[in-house]
C-alpha positions, 0 to 999 in steps of 0.5 A: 439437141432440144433446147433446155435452159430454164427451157428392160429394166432398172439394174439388169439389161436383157444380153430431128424435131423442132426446139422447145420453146422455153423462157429466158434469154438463149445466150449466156450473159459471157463465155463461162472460163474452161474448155469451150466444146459445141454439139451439133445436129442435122440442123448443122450439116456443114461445119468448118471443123477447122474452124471450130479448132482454131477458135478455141473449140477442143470437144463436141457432141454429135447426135447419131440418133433418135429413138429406134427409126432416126439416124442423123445423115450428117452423122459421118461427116460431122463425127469424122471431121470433128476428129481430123480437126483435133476435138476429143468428140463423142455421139449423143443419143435423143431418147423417146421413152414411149417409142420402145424400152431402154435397152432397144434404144441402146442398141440402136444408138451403138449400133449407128455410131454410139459406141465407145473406144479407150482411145482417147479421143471418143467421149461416153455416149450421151444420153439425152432425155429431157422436154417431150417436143412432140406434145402437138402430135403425140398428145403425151406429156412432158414427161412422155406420160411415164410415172417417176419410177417408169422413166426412171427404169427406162433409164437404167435399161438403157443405161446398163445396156450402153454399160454391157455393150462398150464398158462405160456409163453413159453421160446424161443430157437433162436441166434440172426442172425435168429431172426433179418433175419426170424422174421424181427426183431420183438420185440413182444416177450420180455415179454418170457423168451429167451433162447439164442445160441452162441458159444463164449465168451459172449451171445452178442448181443440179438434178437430184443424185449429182453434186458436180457437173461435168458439161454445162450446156450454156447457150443455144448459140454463140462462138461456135455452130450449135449449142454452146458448152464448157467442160468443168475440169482441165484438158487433162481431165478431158482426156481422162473422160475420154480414155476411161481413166474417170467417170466424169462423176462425183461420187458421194463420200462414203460413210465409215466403211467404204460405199458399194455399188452392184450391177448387174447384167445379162448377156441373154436375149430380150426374150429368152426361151425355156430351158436355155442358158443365160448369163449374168454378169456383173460387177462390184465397186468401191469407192474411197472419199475421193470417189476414186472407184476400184473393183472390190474383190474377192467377195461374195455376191447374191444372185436372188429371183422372184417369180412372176406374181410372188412377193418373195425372193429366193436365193437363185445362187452366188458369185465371187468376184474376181480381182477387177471386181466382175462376177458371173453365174450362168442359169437355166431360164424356166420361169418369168421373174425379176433377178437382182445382185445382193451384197452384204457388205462387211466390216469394211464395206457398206452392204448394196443390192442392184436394180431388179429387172424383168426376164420374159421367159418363153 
């Protein structure tokens, strides 16, 4: 994983490189109190697991891959021997936004080792994005030359791909300077648990959207072989994280009715041909001030598009949710244009609409 201390589509998924130099000191000035976890990549090809166990480590991050063309050969060895060991463990995936879009790069981390099972012991994949490390080669800025609203977009397609293929959000790996510079900020992505880097005495001030961290990485080296971490919670809620039983998020507290959330999904292909059907899927949640979240159901939702070079939007059809809060609705591709999920809320409910996202038509 890069060093970050100091140092397609927004809501609709179409159905190991040098450190960064950065500045500061590389270890924390103690061991933060919590549960002590590690992530390890190529550059620790042979890790006593045992070992890690027997010093206090119970979780860790493995990478599995990077961008579309990167697979870690010790990926096997690493993710099965943490297991055997006794460490609740999950995969990270390292994100070159210019290389491909979003979506891609999630089906490529899911398919070499990224997925996700309620067994207990495999935590959510894990997004990481942050520092351009290639700038000497591929003359890209930090922020691989996306604007805010691009890297964001990018985000979610990967996002909500990772979300239709194993069930869960991912986790988010990012420090918080490159989250306020690349993604402007966006506060979009608080219902994910985060993942925050900062070699310092405390995880400091967190990227916009979250009020909670769930893993602080805290030094590049230290009891364990790789990157140094500590869960914020308790065994017992590890092993939540784990099973699905909680997100690892802090969800905001909900006005005077109760906060909703909209996704939407589509279990189609990248590119879709005329006349065929496709699928949306998606669900409804509510949260309670607690940020306890439930399906919300029984209700309506809006399926809206807009064609290619149109500013207006109509209404394409509408789902009811089911008990769990999951909706569907099948549709005949014949234009390109982008489609969204609309809630109107109701006197208990606050109103909420999904991301758009882009369907090619061909």
């Amino acid at each position: 994983m890069k060093r970050l201390s100091g140092t397609v589509l927004g809501g609709l998924v179409l159905a190991s490189a040098a450190c960064v130099a950065v500045p500061g000191p590389a270890l924390a000035a103690s061991v933060p109190a919590g549960i002590q976890g590690l992530d390890v990549s190529s550059h620790q090809p042979s890790v006593s697991w045992p070992s890690v166990y027997g010093a206090g480590g119970r979780f860790a991050y493995v990478k599995a891959t990077e961008s579309v063309t990167y697979r870690n050969p010790y990926f096997a060895t690493q993710y099965q021997g943490a297991r055997q060991a006794g460490l609740i463990r999950g995969a990270y995936h390292f994100a070159l936004p210019h290389k491909s879009g979003g979506a891609a790069q999630a089906d490529y981390f899911v398919k070499n080792g990224g997925g996700w099972t309620a067994d207990g012991w495999t935590l959510p994949g894990a997004l990481d994005i942050e520092f351009n490390p290639y700038q000497s080669s591929n003359g890209l800025d930090t922020c691989y030359d996306l604007s805010p609203a691009q890297m964001v977009s990018w985000i979610r397609s990967f996002s909500d791909r990772y979300l239709a293929l194993t069930g869960r959000r991912p986790t988010i790996y990012t420090n918080t300077y490159w989250w306020q510079t690349c993604t402007g900020g966006s506060a979009a992505f608080g219902d994910h648990p985060l993942w925050i880097a900062r070699y310092a005495s405390s995880a400091g001030t967190l990227p916009s959207g979250w009020t909670r961290h769930t893993i602080w990485q805290y030094a590049s080296s230290g009891t364990f072989p790789g990157d140094q971490n500590v869960f914020n919670g308790t065994a017992a809620q590890l092993k939540q994280l784990a099973t699905g039983q909680s997100t690892g998020a802090v969800t905001p507290a909900p006005a005077a009715k109760a906060e909703t959330r909209v996704s939407l999904v589509n279990t189609g292909p990248d590119r879709i041909k005329r006349g065929r059907k496709m699928t949306l899927v998606g669900t409804l949640s509510q949260y309670t001030a607690t940020g306890t979240r439930t399906g919300a159901a029984k209700q309506r939702v809006t399926i809206r598009f807009r064609p290619r070079g149109s500013a207006a939007w109509r209404t394409a059809g509408t789902a009811t949710t089911t008990a769990t809060g999951t909706f569907r609705k099948t549709f005949t591709a014949g234009k390109d244009g982008s489609w969204q999920a609309v809630y109107a809320g109701d006197s208990k409910r606050l109103a909420t609409r999904s991301a758009t996202g882009y369907v090619d038509v061909r």
